[in-house]
TIVO-2410 file (N, C-alpha, C; in nm, 3 decimals):
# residues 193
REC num residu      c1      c2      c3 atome chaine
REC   1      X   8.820  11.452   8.861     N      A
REC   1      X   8.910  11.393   8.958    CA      A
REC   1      X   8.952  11.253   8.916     C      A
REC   2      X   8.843  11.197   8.877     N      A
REC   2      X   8.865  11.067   8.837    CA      A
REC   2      X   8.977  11.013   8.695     C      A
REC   3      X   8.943  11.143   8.634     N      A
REC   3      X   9.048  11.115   8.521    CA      A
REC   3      X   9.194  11.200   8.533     C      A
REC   4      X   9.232  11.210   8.687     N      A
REC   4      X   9.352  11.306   8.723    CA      A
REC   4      X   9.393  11.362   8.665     C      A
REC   5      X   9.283  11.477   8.624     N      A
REC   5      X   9.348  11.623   8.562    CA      A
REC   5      X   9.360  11.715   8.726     C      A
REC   6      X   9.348  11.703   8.856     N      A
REC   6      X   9.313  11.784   8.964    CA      A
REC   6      X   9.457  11.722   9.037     C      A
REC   7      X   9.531  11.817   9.119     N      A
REC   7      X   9.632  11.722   9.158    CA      A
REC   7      X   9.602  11.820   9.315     C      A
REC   8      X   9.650  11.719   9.398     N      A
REC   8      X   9.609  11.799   9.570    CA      A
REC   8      X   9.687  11.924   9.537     C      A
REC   9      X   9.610  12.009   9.644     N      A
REC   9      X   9.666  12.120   9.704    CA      A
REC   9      X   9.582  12.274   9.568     C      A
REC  10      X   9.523  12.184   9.453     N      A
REC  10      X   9.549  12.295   9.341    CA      A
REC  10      X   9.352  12.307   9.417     C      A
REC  11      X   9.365  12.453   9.350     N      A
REC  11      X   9.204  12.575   9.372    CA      A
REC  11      X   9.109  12.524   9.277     C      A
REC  12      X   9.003  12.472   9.327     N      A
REC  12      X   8.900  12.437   9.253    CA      A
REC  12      X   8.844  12.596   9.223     C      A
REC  13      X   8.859  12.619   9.091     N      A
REC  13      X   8.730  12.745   9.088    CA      A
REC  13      X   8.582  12.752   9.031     C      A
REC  14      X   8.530  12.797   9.150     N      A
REC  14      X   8.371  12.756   9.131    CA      A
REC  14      X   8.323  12.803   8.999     C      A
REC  15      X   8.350  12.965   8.989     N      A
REC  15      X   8.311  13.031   8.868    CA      A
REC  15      X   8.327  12.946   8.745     C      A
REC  16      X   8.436  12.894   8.702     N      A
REC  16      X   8.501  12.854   8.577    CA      A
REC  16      X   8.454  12.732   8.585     C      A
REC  17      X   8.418  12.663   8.724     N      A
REC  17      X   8.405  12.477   8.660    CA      A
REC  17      X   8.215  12.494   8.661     C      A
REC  18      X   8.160  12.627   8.662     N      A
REC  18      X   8.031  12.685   8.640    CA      A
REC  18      X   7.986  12.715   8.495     C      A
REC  19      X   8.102  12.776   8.431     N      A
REC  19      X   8.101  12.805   8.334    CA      A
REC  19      X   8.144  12.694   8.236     C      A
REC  20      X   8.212  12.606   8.249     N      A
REC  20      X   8.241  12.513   8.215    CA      A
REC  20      X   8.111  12.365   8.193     C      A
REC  21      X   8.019  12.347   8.283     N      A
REC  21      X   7.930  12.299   8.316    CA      A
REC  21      X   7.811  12.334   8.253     C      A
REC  22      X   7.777  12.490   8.266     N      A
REC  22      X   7.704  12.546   8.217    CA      A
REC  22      X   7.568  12.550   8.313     C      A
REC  23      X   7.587  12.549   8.469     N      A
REC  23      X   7.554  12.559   8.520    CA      A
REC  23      X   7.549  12.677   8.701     C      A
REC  24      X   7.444  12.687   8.734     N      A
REC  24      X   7.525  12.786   8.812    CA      A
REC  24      X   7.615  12.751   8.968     C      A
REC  25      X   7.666  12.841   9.007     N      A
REC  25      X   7.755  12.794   9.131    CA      A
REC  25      X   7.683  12.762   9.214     C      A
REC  26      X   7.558  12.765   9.264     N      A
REC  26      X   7.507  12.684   9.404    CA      A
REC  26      X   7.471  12.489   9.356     C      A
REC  27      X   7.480  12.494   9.275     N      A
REC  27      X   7.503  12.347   9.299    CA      A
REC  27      X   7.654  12.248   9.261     C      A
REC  28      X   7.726  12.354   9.223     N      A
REC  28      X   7.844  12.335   9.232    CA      A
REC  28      X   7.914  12.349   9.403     C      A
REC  29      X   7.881  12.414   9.455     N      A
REC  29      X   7.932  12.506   9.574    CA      A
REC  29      X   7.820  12.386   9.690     C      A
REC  30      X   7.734  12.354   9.638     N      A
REC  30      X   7.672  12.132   9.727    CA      A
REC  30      X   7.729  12.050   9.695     C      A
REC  31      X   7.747  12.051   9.594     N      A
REC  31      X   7.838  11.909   9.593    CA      A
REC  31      X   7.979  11.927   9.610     C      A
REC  32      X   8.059  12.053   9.618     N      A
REC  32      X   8.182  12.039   9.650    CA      A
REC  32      X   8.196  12.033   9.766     C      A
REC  33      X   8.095  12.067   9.897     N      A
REC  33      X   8.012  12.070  10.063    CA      A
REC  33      X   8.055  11.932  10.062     C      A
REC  34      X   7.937  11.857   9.990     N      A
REC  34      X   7.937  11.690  10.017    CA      A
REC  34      X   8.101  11.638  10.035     C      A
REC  35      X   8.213  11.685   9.924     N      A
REC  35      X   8.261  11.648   9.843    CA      A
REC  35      X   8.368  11.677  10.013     C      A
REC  36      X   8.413  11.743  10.028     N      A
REC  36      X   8.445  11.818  10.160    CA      A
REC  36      X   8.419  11.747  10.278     C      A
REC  37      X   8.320  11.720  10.315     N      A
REC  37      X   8.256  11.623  10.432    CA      A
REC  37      X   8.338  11.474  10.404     C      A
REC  38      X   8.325  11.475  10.290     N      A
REC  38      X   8.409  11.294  10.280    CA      A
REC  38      X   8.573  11.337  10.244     C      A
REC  39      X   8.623  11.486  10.267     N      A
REC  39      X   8.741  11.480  10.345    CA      A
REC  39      X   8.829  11.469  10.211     C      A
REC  40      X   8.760  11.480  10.056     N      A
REC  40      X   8.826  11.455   9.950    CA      A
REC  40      X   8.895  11.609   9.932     C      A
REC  41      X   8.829  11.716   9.932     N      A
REC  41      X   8.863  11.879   9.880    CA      A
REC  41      X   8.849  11.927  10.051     C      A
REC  42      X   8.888  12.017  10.007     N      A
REC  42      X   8.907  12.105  10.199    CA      A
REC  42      X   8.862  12.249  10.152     C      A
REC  43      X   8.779  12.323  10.232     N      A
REC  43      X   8.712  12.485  10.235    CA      A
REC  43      X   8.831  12.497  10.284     C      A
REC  44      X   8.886  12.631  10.205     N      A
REC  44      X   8.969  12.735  10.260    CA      A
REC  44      X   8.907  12.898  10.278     C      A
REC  45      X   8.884  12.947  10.348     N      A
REC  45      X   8.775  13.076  10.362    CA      A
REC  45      X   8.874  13.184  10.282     C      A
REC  46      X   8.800  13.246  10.182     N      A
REC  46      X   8.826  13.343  10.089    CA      A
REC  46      X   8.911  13.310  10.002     C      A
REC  47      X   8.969  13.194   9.979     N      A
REC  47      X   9.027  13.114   9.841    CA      A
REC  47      X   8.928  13.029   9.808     C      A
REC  48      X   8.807  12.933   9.856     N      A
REC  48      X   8.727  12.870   9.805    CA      A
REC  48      X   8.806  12.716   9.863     C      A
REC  49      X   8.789  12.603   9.769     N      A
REC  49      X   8.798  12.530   9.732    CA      A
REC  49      X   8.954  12.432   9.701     C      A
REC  50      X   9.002  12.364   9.782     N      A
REC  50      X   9.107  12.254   9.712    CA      A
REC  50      X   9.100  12.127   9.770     C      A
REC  51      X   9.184  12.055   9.693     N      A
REC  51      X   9.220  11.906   9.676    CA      A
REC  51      X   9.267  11.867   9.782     C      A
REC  52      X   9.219  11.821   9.881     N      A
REC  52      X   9.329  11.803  10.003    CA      A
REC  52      X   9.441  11.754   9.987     C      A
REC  53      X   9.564  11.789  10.144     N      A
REC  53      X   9.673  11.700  10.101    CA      A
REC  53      X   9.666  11.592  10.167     C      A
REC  54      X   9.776  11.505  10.088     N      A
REC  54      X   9.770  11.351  10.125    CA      A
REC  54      X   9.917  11.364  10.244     C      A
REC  55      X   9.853  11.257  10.344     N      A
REC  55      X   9.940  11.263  10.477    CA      A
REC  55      X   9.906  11.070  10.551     C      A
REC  56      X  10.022  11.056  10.566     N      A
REC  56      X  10.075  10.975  10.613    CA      A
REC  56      X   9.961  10.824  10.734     C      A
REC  57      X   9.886  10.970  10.813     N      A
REC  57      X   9.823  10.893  10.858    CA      A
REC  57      X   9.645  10.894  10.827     C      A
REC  58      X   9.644  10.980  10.714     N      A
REC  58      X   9.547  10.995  10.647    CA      A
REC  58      X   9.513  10.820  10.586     C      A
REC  59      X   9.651  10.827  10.472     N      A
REC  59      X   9.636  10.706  10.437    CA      A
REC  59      X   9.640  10.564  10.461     C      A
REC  60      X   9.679  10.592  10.605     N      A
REC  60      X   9.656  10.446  10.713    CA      A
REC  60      X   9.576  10.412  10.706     C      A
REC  61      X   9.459  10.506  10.772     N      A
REC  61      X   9.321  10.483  10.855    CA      A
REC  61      X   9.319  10.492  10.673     C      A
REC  62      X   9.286  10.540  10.554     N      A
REC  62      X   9.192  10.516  10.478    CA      A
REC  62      X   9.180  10.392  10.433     C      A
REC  63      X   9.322  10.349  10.444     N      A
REC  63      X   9.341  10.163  10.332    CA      A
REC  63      X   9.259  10.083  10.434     C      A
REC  64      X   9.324  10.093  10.554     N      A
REC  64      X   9.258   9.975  10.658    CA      A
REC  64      X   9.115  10.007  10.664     C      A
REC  65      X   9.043  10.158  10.655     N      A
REC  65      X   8.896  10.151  10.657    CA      A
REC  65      X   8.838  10.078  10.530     C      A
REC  66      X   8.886  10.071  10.425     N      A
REC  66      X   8.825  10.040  10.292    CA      A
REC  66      X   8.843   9.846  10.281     C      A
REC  67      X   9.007   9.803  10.325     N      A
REC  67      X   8.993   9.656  10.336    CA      A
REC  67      X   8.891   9.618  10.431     C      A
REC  68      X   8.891   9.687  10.546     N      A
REC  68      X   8.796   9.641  10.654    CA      A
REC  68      X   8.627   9.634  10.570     C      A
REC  69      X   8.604   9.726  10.521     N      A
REC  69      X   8.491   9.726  10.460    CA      A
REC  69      X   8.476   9.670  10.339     C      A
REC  70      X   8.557   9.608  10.263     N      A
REC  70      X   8.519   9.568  10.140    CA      A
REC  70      X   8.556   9.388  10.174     C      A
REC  71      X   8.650   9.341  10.319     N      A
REC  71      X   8.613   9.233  10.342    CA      A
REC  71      X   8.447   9.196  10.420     C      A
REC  72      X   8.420   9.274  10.440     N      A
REC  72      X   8.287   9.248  10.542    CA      A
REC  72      X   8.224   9.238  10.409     C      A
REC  73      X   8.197   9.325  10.330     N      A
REC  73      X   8.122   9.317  10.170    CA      A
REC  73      X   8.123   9.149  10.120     C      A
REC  74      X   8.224   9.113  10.098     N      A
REC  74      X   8.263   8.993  10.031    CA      A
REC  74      X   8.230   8.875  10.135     C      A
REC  75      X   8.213   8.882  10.245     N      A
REC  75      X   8.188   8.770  10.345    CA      A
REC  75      X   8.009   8.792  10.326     C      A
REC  76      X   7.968   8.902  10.350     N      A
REC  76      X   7.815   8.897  10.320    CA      A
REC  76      X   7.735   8.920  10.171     C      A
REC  77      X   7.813   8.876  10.113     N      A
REC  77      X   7.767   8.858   9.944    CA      A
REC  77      X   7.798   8.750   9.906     C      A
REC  78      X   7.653   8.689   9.767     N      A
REC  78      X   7.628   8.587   9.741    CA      A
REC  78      X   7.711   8.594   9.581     C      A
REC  79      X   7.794   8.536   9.524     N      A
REC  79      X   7.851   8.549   9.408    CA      A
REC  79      X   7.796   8.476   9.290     C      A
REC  80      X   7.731   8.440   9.205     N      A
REC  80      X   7.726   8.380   9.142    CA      A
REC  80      X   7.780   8.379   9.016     C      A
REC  81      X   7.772   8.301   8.884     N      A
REC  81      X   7.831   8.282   8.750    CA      A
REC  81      X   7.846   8.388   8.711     C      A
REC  82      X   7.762   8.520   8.702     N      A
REC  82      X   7.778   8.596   8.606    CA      A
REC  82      X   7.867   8.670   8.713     C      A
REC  83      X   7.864   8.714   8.840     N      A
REC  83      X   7.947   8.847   8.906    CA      A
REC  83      X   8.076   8.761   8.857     C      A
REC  84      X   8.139   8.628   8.854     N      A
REC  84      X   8.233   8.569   8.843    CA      A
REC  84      X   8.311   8.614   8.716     C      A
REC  85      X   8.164   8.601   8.604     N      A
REC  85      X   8.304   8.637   8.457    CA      A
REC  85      X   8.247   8.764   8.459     C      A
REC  86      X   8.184   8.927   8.533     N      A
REC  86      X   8.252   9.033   8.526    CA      A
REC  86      X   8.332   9.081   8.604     C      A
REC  87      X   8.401   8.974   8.673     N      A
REC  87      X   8.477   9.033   8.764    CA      A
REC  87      X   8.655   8.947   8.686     C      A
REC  88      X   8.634   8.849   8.605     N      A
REC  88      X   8.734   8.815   8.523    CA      A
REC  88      X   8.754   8.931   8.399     C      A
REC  89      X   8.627   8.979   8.326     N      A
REC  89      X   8.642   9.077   8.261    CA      A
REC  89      X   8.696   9.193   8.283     C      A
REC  90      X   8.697   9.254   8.424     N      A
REC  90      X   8.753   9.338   8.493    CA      A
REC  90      X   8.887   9.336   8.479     C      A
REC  91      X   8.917   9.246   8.559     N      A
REC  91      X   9.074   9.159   8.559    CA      A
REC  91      X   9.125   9.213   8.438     C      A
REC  92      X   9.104   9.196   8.295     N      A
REC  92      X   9.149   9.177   8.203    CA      A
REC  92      X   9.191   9.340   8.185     C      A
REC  93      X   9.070   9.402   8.222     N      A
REC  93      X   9.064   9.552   8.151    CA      A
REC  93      X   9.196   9.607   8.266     C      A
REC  94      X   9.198   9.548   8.394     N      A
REC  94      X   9.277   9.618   8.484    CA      A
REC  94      X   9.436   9.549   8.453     C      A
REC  95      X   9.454   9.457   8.336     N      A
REC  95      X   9.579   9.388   8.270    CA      A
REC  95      X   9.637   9.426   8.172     C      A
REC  96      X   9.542   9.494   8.117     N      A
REC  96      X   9.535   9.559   7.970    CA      A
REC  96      X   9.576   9.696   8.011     C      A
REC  97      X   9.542   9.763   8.109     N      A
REC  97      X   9.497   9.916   8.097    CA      A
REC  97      X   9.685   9.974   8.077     C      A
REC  98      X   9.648  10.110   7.998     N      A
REC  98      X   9.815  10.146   7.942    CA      A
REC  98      X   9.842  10.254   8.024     C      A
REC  99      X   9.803  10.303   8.147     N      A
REC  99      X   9.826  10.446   8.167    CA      A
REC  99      X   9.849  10.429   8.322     C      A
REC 100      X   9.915  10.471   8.411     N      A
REC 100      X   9.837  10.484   8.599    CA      A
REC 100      X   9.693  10.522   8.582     C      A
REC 101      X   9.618  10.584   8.537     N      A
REC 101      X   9.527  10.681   8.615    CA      A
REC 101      X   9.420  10.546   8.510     C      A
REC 102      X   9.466  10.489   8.411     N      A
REC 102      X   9.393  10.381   8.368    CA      A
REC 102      X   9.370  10.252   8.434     C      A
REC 103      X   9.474  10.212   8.477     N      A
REC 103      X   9.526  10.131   8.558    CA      A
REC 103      X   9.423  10.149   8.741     C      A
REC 104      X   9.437  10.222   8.796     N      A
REC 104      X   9.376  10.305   8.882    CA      A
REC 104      X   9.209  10.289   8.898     C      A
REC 105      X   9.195  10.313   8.787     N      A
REC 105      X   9.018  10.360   8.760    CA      A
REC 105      X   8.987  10.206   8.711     C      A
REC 106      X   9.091  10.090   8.686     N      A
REC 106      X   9.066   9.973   8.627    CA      A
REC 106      X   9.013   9.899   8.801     C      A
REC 107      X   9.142   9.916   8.862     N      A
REC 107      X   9.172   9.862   8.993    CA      A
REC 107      X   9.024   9.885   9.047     C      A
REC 108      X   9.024  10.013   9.088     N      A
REC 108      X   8.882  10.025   9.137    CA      A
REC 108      X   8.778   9.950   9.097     C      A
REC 109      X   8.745   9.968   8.964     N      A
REC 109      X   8.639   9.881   8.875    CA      A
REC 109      X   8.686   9.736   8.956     C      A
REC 110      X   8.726   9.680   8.972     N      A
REC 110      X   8.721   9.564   8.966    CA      A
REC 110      X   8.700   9.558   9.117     C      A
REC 111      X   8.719   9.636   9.216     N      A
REC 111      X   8.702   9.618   9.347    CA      A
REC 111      X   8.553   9.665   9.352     C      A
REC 112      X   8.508   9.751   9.245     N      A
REC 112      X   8.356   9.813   9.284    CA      A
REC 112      X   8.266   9.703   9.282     C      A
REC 113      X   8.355   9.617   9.169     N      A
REC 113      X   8.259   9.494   9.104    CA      A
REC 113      X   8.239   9.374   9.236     C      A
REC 114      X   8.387   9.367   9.314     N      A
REC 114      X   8.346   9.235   9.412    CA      A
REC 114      X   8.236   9.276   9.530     C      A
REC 115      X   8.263   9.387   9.519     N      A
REC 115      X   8.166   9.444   9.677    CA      A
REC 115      X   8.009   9.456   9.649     C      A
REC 116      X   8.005   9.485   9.475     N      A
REC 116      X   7.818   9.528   9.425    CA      A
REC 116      X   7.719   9.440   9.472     C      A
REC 117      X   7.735   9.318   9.533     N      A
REC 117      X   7.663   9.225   9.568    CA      A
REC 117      X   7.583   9.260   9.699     C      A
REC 118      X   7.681   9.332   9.801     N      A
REC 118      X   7.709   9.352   9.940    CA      A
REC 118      X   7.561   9.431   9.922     C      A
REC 119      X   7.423   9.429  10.056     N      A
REC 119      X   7.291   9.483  10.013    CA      A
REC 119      X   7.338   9.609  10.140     C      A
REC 120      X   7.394   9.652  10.169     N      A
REC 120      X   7.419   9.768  10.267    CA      A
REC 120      X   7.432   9.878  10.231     C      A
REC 121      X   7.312   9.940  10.160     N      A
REC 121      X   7.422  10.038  10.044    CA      A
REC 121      X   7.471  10.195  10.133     C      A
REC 122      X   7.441  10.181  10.271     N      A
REC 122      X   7.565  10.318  10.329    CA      A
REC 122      X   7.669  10.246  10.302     C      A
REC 123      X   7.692  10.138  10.356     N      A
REC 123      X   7.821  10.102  10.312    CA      A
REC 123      X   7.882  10.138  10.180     C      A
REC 124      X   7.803  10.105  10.099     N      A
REC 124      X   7.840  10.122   9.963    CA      A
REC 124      X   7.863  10.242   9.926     C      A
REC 125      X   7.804  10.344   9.929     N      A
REC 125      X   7.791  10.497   9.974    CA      A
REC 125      X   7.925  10.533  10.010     C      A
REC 126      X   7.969  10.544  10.134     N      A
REC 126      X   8.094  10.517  10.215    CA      A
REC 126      X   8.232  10.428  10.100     C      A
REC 127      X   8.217  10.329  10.097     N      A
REC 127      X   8.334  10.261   9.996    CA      A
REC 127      X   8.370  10.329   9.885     C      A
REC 128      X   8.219  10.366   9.818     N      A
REC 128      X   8.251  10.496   9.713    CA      A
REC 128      X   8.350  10.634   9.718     C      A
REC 129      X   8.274  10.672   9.844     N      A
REC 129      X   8.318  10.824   9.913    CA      A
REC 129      X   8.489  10.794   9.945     C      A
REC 130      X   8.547  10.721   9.970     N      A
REC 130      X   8.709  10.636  10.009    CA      A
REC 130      X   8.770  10.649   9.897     C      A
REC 131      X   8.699  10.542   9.806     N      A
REC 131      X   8.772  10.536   9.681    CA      A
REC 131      X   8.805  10.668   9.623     C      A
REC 132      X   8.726  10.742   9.595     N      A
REC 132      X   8.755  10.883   9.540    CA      A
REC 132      X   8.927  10.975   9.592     C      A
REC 133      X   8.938  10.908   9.732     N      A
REC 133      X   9.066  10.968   9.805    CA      A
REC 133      X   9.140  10.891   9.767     C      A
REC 134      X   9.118  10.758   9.748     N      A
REC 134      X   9.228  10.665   9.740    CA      A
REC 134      X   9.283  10.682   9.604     C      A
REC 135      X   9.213  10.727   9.526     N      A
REC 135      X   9.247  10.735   9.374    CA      A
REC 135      X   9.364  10.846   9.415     C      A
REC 136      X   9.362  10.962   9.469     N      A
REC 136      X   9.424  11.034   9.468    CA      A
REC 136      X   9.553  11.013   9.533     C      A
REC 137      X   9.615  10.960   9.651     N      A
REC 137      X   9.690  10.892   9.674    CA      A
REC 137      X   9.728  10.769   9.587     C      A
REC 138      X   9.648  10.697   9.489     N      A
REC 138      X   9.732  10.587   9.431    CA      A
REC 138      X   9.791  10.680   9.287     C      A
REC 139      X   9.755  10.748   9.256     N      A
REC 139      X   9.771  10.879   9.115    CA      A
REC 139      X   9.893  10.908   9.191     C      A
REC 140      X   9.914  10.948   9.294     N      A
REC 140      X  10.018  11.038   9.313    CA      A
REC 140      X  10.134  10.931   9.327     C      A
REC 141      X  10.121  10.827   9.387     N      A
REC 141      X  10.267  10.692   9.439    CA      A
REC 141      X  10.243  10.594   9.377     C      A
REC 142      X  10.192  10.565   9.280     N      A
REC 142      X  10.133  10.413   9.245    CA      A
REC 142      X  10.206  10.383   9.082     C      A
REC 143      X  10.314  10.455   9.046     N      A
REC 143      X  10.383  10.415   8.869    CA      A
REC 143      X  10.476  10.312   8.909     C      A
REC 144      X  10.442  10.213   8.982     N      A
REC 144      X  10.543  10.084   8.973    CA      A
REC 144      X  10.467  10.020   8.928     C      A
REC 145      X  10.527   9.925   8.830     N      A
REC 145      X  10.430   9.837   8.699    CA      A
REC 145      X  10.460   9.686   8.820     C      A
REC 146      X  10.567   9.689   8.868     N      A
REC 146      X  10.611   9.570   8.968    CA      A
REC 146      X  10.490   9.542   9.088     C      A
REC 147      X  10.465   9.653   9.161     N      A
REC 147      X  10.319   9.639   9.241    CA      A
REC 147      X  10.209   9.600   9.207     C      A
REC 148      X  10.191   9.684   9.114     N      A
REC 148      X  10.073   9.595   9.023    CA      A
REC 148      X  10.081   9.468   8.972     C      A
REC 149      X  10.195   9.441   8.943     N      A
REC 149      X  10.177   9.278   8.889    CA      A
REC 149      X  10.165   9.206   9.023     C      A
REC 150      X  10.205   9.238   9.161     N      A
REC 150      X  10.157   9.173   9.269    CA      A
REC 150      X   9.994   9.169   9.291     C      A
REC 151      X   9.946   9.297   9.220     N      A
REC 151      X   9.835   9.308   9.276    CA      A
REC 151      X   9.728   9.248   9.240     C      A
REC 152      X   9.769   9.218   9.028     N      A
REC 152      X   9.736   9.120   8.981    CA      A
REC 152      X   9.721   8.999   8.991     C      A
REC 153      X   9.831   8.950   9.074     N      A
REC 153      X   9.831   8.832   9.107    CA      A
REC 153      X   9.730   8.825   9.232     C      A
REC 154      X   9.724   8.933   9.291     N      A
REC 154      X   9.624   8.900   9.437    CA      A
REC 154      X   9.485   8.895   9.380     C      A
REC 155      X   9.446   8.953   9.289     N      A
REC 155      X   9.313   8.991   9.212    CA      A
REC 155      X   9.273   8.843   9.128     C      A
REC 156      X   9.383   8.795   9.087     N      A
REC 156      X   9.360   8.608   8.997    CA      A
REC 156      X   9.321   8.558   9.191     C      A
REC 157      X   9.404   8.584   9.256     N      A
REC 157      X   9.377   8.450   9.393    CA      A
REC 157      X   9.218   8.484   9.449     C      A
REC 158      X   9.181   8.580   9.460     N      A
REC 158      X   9.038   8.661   9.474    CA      A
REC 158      X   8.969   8.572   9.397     C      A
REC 159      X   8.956   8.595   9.291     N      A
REC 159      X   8.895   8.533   9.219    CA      A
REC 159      X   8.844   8.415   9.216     C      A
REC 160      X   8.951   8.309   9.216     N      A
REC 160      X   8.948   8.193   9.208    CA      A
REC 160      X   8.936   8.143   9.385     C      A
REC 161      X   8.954   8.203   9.474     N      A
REC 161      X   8.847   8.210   9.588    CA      A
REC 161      X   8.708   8.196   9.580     C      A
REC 162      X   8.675   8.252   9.543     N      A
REC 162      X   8.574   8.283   9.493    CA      A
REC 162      X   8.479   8.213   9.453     C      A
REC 163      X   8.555   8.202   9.293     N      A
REC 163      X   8.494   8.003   9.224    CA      A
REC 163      X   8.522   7.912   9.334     C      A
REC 164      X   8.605   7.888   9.449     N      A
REC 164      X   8.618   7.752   9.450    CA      A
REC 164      X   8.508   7.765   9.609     C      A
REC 165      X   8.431   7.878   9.624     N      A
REC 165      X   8.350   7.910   9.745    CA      A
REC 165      X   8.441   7.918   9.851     C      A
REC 166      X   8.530   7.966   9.838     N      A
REC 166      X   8.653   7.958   9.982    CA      A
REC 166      X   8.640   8.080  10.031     C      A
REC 167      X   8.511   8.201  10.100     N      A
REC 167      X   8.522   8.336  10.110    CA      A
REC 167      X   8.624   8.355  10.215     C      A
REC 168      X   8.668   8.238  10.331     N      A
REC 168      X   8.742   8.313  10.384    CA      A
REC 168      X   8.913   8.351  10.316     C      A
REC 169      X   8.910   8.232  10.257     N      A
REC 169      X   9.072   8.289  10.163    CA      A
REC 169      X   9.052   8.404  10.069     C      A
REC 170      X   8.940   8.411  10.028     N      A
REC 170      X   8.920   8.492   9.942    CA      A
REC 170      X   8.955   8.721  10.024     C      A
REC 171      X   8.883   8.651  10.133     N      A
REC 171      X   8.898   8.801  10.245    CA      A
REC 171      X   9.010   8.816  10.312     C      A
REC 172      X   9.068   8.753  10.317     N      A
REC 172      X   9.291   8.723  10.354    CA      A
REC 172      X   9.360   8.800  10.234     C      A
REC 173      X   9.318   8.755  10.103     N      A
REC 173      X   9.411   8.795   9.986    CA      A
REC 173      X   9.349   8.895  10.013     C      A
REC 174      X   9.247   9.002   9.996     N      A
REC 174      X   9.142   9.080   9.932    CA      A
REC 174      X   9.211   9.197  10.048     C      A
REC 175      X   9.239   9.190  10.192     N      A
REC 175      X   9.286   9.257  10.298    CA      A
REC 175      X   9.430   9.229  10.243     C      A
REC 176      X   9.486   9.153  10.204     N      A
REC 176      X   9.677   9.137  10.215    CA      A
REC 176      X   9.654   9.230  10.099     C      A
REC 177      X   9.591   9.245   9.973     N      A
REC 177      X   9.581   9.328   9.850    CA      A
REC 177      X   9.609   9.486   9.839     C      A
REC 178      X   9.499   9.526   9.964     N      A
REC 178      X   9.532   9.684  10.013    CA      A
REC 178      X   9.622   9.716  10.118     C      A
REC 179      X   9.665   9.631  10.184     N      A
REC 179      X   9.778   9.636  10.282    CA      A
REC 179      X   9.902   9.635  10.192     C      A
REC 180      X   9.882   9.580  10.081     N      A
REC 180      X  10.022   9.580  10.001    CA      A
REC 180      X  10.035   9.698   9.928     C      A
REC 181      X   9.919   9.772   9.930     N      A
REC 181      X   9.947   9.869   9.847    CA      A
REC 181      X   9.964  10.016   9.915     C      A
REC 182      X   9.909   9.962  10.061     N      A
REC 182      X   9.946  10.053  10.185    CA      A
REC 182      X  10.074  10.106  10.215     C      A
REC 183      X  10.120   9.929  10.225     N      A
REC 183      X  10.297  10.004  10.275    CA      A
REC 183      X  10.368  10.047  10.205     C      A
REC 184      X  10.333  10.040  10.049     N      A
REC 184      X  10.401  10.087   9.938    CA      A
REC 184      X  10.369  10.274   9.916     C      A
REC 185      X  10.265  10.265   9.953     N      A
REC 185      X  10.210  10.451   9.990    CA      A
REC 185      X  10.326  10.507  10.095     C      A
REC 186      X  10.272  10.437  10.178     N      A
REC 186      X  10.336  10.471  10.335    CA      A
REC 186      X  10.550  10.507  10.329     C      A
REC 187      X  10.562  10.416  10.201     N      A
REC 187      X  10.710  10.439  10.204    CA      A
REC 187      X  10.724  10.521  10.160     C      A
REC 188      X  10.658  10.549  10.014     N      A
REC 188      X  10.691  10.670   9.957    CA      A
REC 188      X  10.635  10.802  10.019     C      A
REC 189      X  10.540  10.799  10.064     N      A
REC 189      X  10.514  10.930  10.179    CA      A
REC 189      X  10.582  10.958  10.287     C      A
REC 190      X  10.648  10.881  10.324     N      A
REC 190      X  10.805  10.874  10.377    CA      A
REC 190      X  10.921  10.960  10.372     C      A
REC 191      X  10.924  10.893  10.247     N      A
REC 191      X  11.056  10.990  10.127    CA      A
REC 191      X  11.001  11.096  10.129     C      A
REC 192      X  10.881  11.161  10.075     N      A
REC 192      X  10.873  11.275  10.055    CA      A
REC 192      X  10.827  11.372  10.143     C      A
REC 193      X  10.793  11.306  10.284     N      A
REC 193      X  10.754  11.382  10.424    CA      A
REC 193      X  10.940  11.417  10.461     C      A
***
């Protein structure tokens, strides 16, 4: 999923990603359960297995659940020197990266990195379980190189929040960051609703 070869709506097949694995289908057929519960794949009875679809107010409630939770993260975490330059290293890889789905899996990285501090780990659990959907909605609307350079720029102001101990500016940009990338979903799910 992570490296968007799976696109919504398509049949996970148990047999083949069994055979593929080299393992058998009941622990394929748990974790695609789990996988299901966090609302990423949907049971269809006697087809098995798919990708859910992405909907409008799906992706409301998901952005605002994930800023909501990854500002509470950042207000109750202690940052020091080193989270500082891997979270500049991040930056770089998410500046560098040549692809969406690189770009994507960069973004994340660098959001996994501000929150790792946060000691709540359902939370963390949960932020994980989000991201996995969100990837899939940003894979599907997210090839503007123009958004991202906003987003870049919100990810340098984070940062340097950060260094200068300012958490509450730092949780303003960090919420304006996924809200920006909200309404940019929200339009294009628009167009194509």
């Amino acid at each position: 999923m992570k490296r968007g070869h799976l696109q919504e709506g398509q049949t996970i097949n148990l047999a083949a990603l069994a055979r593929k694995l080299g393992v058998s289908v009941t622990p394929i057929r748990e974790a695609l359960t789990q996988l299901q519960q966090s609302r990423i794949i949907t049971a269809i009875p006697n087809r098995g297995f798919i990708i859910s679809e992405l909907s409008l107010k799906e992706a409301k409630d998901l952005y605002e659940l994930v800023a909501d939770l990854e500002v509470l993260a950042i207000e109750n975490s202690e940052f020091d020197e080193a989270s500082i330059v891997q979270l500049r290293e991040q930056q770089l890889v998410f500046k560098n990266a040549e692809d969406t789905v690189a770009r994507i899996n960069a973004k994340l990285g660098f959001h996994r990195l501000l929150t790792k501090n946060y000691g709540n780990i359902l939370a963390q659990h949960v932020l994980e379980d989000l991201k996995i959907r969100v990837f899939f909605y940003e894979r599907e609307f997210m090839a503007d190189d123009l958004l991202y350079s906003k987003s870049d720029n919100q990810h340098d102001a984070i940062i340097a929040a950060i260094e200068d101990d300012n958490v509450p500016t730092a949780s303003l940009v960090l919420k304006m960051n996924w809200m920006l990338i909200l309404d940019y979903i929200q339009r294009q799910l628009l167009e194509v609703l």
